[in-house]
C-alpha positions in Angstrom: -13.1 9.4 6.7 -15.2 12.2 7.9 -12.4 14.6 9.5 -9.3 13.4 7.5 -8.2 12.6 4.4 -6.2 9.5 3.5 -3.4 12.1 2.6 -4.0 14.2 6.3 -3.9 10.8 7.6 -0.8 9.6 5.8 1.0 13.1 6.2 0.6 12.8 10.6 2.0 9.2 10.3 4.6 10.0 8.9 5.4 12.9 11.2 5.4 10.2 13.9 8.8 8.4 14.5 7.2 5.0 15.1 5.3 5.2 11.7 8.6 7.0 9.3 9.2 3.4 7.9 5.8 2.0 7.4 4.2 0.7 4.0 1.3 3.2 3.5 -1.3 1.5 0.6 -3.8 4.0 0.4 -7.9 2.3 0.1 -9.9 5.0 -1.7 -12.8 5.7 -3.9 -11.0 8.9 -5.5 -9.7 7.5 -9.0 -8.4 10.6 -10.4 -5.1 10.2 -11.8 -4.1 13.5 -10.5 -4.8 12.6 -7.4 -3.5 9.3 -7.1 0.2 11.1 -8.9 -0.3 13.2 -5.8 -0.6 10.6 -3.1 2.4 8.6 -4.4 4.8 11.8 -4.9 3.7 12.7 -1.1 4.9 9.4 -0.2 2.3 6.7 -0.5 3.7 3.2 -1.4 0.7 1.5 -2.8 -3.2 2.5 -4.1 -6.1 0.6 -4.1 -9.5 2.1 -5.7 -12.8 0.3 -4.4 -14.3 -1.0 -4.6 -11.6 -3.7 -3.9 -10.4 -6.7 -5.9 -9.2 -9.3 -3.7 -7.0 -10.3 -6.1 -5.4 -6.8 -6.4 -5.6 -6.5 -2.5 -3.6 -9.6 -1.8 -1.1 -9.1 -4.6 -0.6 -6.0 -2.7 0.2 -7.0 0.2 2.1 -9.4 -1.0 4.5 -6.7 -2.3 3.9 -5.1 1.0 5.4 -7.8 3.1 8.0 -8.9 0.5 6.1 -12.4 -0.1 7.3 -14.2 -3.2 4.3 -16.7 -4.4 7.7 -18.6 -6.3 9.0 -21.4 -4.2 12.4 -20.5 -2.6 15.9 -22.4 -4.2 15.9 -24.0 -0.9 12.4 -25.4 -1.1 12.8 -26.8 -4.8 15.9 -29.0 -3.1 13.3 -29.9 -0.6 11.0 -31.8 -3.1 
C-alpha cells in the first residue's frame, strides 16, 4: 500500500469501535521474523506471506470463521 502500512492500517482499525473485534490476517511480502513477532504482538491474528498458497489461505480463514473441516456429532448421526 503506497500511504500505509498493513500495521498503520491495522493500528486505525482497531482504534475504530466497529472494527475492535475483528480477525485481522495480515497479506504481506515482508517475511522477516521480526517483523512478523511485531505485527502479532501489536495485535494481528493471522499472517500470510505471498505470494499466497491457497491452501494456507483457506486454512486460514478457516480458523478465521471457526470452520471445522470434521463433520459435526450431529452429522455423523445423520448418515
Amino acid at each position: 500500500m503506497p500511504e500505509l502500512t498493513g500495521l498503520e492500517v491495522h493500528c486505525k482499525a482497531k482504534a475504530s469501535n466497529k472494527l475492535q473485534g475483528a480477525h485481522f490476517v495480515m497479506v504481506t511480502a515482508v517475511s522477516e521474523s521480526s517483523r512478523i513477532r511485531e505485527a502479532i504482538q501489536q495485535g494481528v491474528n493471522d499472517y500470510i506471506v505471498k505470494p499466497i498458497d491457497m491452501d494456507v489461505l483457506e486454512a486460514k480463514i478457516k480458523t478465521a470463521l471457526n470452520i471445522d473441516d470434521e463433520p459435526s456429532t450431529e452429522d455423523k448421526k445423520e448418515s
